[in-house]
C-alpha distance (Angstrom), angle and dihedral (degrees) to the residues before:
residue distance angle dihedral
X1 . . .
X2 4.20 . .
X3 3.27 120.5 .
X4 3.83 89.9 -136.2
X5 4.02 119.1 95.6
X6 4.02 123.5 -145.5
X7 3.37 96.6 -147.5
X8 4.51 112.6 -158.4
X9 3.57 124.0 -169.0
X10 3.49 118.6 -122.2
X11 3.95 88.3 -88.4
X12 3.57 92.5 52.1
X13 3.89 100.4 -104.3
X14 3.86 113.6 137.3
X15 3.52 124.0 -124.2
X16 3.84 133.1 -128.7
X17 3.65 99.7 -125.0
X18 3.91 140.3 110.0
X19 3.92 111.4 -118.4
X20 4.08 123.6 171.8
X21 3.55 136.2 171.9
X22 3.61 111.9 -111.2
X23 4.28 126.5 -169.2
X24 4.02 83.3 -119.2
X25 3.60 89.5 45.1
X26 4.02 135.2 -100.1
X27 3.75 124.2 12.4
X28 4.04 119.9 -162.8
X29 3.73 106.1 -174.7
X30 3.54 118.5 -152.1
X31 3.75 141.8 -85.8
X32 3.79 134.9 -102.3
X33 3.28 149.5 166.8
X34 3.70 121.2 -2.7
X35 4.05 92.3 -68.1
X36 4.13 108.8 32.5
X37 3.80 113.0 100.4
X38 4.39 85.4 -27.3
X39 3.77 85.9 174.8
X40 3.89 97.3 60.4
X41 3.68 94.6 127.5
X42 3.94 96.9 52.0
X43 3.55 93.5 49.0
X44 3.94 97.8 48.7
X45 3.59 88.5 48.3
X46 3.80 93.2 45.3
X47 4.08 94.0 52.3
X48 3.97 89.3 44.4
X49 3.74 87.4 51.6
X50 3.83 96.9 46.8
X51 3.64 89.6 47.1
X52 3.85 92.1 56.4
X53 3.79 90.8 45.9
X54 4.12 85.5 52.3
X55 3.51 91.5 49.5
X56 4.57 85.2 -127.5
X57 3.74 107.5 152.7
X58 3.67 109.7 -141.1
X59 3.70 141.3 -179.5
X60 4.18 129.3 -144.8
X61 3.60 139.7 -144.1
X62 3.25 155.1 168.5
X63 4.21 112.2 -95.7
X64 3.68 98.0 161.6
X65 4.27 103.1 134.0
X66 3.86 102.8 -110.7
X67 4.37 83.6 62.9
X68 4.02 99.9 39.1
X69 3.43 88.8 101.6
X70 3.28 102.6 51.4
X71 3.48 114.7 89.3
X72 3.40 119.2 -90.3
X73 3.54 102.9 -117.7
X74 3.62 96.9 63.2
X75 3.82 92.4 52.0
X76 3.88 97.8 69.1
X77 3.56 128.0 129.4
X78 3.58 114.1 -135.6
X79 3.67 117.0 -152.9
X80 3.72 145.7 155.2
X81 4.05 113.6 -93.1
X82 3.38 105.1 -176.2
X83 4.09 84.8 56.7
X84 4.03 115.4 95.7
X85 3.69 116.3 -99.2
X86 3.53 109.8 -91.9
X87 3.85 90.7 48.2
X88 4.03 81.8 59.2
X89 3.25 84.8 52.0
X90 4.24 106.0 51.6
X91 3.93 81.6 43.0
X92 4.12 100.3 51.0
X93 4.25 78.5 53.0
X94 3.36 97.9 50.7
X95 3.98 87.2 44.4
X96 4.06 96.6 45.3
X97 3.56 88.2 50.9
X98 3.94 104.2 38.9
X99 4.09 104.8 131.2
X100 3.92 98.4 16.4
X101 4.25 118.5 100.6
X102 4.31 75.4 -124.6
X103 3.71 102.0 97.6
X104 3.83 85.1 165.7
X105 3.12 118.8 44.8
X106 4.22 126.1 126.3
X107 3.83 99.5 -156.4
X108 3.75 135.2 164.8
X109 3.73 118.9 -41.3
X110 4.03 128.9 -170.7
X111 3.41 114.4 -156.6
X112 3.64 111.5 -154.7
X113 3.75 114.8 -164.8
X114 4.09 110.8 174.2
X115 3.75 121.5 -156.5
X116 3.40 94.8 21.7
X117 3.95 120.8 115.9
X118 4.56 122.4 -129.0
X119 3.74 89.0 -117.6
X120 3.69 97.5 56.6
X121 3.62 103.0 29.6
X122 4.01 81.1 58.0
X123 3.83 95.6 45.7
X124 4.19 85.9 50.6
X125 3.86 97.5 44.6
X126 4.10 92.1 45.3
X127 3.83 90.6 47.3
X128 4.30 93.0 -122.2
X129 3.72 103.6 156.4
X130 4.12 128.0 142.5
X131 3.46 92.1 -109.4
X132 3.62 116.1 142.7
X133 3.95 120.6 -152.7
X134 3.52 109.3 -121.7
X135 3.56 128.3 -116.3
X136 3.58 128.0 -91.1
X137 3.79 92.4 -115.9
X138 4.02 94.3 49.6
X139 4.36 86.5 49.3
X140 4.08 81.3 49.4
X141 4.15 87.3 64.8
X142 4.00 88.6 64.9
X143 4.34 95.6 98.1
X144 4.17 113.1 -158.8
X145 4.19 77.7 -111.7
X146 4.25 86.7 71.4
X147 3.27 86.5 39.1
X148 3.84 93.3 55.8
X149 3.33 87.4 42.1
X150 3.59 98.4 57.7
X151 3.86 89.4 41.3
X152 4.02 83.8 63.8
X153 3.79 90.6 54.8
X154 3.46 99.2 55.1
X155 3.42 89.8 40.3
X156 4.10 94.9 55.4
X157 3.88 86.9 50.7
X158 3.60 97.8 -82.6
X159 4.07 127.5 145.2
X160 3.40 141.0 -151.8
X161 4.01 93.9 -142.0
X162 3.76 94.0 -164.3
X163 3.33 94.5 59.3
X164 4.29 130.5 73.3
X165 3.92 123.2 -140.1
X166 3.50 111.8 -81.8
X167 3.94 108.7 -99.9
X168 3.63 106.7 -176.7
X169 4.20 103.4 25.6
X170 4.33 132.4 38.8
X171 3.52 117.9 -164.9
X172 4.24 108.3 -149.1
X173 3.21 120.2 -150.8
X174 3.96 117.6 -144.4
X175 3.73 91.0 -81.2
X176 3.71 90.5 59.3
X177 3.88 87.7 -101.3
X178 4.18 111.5 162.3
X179 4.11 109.3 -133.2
X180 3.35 127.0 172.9
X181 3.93 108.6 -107.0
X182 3.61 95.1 -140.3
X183 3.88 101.3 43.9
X184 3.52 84.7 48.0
X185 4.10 99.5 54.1
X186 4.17 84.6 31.6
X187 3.93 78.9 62.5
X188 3.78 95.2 57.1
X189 3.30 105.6 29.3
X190 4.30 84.3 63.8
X191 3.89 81.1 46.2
X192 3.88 93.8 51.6
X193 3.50 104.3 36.0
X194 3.85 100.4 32.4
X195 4.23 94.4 -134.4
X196 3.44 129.4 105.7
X197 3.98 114.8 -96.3
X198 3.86 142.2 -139.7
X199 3.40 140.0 -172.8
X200 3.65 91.9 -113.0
X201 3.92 80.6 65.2
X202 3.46 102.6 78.7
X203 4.01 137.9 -1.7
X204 4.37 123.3 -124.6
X205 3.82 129.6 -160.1
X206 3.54 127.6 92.3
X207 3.61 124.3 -41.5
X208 4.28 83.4 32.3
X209 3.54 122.9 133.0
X210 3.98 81.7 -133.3
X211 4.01 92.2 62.0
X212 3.61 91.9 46.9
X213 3.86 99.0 50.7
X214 3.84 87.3 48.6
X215 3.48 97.0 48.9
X216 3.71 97.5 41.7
X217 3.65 79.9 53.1
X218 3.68 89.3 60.2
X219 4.05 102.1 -97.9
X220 3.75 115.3 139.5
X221 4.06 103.8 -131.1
X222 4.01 104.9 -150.0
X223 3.69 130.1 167.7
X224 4.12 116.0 -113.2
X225 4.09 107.4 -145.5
X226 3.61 122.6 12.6
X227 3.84 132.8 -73.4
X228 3.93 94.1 50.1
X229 3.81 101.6 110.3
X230 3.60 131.2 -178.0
X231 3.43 115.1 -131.2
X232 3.85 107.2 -83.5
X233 4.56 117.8 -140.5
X234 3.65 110.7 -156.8
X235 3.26 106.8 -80.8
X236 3.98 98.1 -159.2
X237 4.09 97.6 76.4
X238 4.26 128.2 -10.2
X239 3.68 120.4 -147.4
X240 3.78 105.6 -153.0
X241 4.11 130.5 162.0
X242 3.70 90.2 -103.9
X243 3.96 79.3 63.8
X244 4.01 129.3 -113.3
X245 3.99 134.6 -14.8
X246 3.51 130.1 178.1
X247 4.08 110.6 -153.7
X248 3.71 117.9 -133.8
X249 3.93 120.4 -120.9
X250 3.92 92.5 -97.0
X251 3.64 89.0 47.0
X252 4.29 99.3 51.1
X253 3.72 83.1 52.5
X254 4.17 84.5 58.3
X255 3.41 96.1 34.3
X256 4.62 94.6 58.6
X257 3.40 110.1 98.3
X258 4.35 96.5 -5.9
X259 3.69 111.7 100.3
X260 3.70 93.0 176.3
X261 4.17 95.6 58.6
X262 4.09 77.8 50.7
X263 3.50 95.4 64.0
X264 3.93 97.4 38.3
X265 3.53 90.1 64.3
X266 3.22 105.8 44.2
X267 3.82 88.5 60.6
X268 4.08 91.5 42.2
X269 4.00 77.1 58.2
X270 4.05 95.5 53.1
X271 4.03 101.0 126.8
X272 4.03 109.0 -101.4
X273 3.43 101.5 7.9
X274 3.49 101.4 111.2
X275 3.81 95.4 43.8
X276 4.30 84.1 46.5
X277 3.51 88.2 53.7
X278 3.96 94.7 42.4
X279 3.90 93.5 50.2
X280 3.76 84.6 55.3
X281 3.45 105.2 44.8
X282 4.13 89.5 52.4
X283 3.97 92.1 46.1
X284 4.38 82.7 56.9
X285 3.98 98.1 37.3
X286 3.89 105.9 19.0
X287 3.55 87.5 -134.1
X288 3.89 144.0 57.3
X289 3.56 117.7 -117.7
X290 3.87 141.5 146.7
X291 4.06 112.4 -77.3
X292 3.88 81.5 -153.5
X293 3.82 119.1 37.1
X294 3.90 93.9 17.0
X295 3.53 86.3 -126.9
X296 4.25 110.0 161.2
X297 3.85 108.7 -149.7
X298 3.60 92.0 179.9
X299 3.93 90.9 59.2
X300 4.14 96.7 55.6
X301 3.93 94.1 29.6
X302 3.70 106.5 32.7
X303 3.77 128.3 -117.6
X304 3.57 104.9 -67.9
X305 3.82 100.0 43.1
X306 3.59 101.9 27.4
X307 4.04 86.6 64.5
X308 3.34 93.5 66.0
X309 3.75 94.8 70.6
X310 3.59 95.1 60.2
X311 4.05 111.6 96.6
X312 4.14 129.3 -171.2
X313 3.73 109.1 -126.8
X314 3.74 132.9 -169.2
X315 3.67 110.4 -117.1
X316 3.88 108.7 144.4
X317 3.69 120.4 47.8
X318 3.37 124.0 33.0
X319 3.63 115.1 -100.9
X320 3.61 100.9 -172.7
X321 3.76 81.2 69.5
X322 4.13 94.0 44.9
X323 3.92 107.4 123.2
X324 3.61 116.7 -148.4
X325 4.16 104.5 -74.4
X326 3.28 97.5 28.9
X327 4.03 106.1 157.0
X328 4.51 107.7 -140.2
X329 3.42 110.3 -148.4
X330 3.61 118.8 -140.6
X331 4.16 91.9 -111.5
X332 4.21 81.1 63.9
X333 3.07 92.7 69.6
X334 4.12 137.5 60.1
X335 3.51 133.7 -166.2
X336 4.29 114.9 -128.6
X337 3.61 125.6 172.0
X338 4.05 110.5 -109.3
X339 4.17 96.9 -89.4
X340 3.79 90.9 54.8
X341 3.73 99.0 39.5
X342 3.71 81.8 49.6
X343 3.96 96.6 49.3
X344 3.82 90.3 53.0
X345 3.55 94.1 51.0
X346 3.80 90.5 54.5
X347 4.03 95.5 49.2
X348 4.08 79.8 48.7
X349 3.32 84.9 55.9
X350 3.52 97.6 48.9
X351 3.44 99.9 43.0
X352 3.91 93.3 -110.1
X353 3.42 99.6 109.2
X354 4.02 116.9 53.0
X355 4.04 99.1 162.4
X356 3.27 107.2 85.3
């Protein structure tokens, strides 16, 4: 068997980094250049995380040449373990390169895990379990109220140990607050199904049943580094079943790359829906006004041009997640004067605003 590991994220994308077997345990050799072992960080963070989740206690320290012969002992790398992963991570670099004019450099690392046996360590650090993903049906029982629920968790200073930080994706909440996506659905599929999960359970990214859930829950999926797009619509004219829109300037610079702000106006577009929701809104109040600011067009403009700067927004249901027929019900929809319509459109946009 090779000494050398091929380590996979949970998603099954390999990693750019150099793994062995060692007789002490693991060793992650160090990172140079702009192509050598470029994913250094991910995989040091992905062993320390499936050695939690194992339960195997391990040790680190520094195997870089200049130290090998100094004994072992005064090579370790002392760190906090009950911190999360990528705090390990910032302090293991500060530690490696303590006394050297290199405050960042990732070098050699031996893992030392005693007790534990080549065949298992191996199975552990490559992420080989028997978990089976679940079906699309069982991921279908997770309800946006687990989801919620699981958001709150995290949010209180919970964790979902068996999970890493996200890397690639965050999911915001409606505050703007960064989660990771699979923690989060992790979380609530526990809550829904009532069994411990994995990783290996179920997969995430675009397209996913877990992306959907979380954003028909009202999580705003965005990528974290560049190079992670969203699908992108053409932005110049939508065909939809309510008919045909063509996007303003401001609103093809929303719509590249954001699915969601696609589908939101193509149902603000549905023919009579604004005036529907305008004839009811003056039969309750007796007058048109802003649902937000308060501001009263009709007072500063007059009756007949003032109305005009009343629009019907989506705020209730989600109409990213509107199937073709869907019937909007009148408390769907709100009526803002053109700055605050505007406004929400942008945090749409931008991913800061999720409840629509």
């Amino acid at each position: 068997m090779s000494d050398q590991l091929i380590l996979l994220t949970d998603d099954g994308a390999q990693l750019n980094a150099n793994v062995e077997m060692h007789e002490r345990g693991l060793v992650l050799h160090s990172r140079s250049g702009t192509v050598r072992n470029r994913d250094y960080r991910a995989a040091l963070e992905m062993l320390l995380s499936r050695l939690d989740h194992a339960q195997i206690a391990y040790r680190i320290y520094l195997d870089s040449k200049p130290v090998q012969g100094i004994d072992i002992t005064q090579r370790e790398l002392f760190f906090d373990r009950m911190s999360p992963v990528a705090a390990r991570f910032n302090e293991l670099v500060r530690a490696m390169n303590k006394g050297s004019s290199s405050r960042g450099a990732w070098r050699r690392l031996l893992i030392e895990t005693p007790g534990t046996g080549a065949a298992r360590l191996r199975e552990v650090a490559e992420g080989k379990s028997n978990i089976v993903r679940l079906s699309a049906r069982e991921l279908r029982k997770v309800k946006s109220s687990n989801i919620h629920k699981a958001v709150q968790k995290l949010l209180d200073g919970g964790d979902a140990p068996n999970f890493a930080p996200s890397r690639e994706y965050d999911a915001l909440t409606d505050t703007g607050i960064p989660l990771a996506p699979k923690k989060v659905f992790g979380l609530a599929l526990e809550d829904a199904l009532g069994i411990e999960v994995h990783p290996g359970h179920f997969s995430a990214g675009w397209g996913k049943i877990c992306f959907e859930l979380l954003e028909e829950a009202g999580l705003w999926i965005v990528p974290k580094k560049e190079g992670i797009a969203r699908p992108k619509p053409d932005p110049k004219i939508i065909e939809t079943e309510l008919g045909v829109f063509v996007p303003t300037e401001e609103e093809r610079s929303w719509i590249e790359g954001n699915p969601k702000i696609v589908s939101h106006l193509k149902r603000e577009r549905a023919p009579g829906l604004a005036k529907e929701k305008r004839a009811a809104f003056m039969a309750e109040h007796k007058r048109l006004f802003c649902e937000d600011c308060k501001f009263d067009p009709i007072e500063k403009y007059g009756p007949e041009a003032g109305s005009a700067c009343i629009e019907v927004h989506h705020h209730r249901t989600h109409v990213a997640k509107m199937q073709p027929g869907h019937e909007t019900s009148m408390e769907d929809l709100k009526c803002l004067c053109a700055n605050c319509h505007r406004v929400l459109h942008r945090k749409l946009a931008l991913g800061l605003a999720v409840s629509l």
